[in-house]
N, C-alpha and C positions, 0 to 999 in steps of 0.2 A: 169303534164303529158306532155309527148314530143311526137307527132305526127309526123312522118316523109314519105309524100308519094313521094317524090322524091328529090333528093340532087347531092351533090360531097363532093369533102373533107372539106367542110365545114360543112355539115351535120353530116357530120361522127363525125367529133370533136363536133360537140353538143349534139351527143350523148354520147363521152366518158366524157362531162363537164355532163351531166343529172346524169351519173352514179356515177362518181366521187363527186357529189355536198353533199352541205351540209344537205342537207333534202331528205323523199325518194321519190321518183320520177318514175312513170310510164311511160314505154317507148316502143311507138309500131311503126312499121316499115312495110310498104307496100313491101310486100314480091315479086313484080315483079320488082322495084328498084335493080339492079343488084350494083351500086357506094355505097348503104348505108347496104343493108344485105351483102355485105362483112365485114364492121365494125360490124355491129351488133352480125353473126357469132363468134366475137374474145371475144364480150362483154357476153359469155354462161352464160345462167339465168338472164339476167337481162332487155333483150327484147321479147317483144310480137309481131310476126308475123300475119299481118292481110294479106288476099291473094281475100278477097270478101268483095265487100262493102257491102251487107247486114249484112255479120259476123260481120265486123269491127263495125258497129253502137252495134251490140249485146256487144259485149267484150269489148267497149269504154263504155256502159252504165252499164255494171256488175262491171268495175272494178273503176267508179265514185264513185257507189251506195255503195261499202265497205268502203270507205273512209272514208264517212259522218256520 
């Protein structure tokens, strides 16, 4: 999983490297980061917007709990 709650275009590329990668890879992004939801945006379906830290722990722990 790629957590991303603030960046610049380094982020951003680690996000199209999460997407692009060899295994699959969950990928969420603090939706008030305006430098990394512009990447995120290009990347449609394949990022999860978190916008509240209590949501984000919810959605970080539902989508661990599939995994396993």
């Amino acid at each position: 999983a790629v957590i991303a709650l603030d960046g610049n275009s380094a982020a951003a590329n680690l996000l199209q490297e999460a997407k692009n990668g060899k295994y699959k890879c969950r990928i969420f992004v603090d939706e008030h980061s305006q430098a990394i939801m512009t990447k995120a945006r290009s990347l449609k379906g394949y990022v999860s917007g978190i916008d509240d830290g209590n949501a984000a722990i919810t959605t970080l722990l539902e989508a661990t709990e599939r995994t396993h």
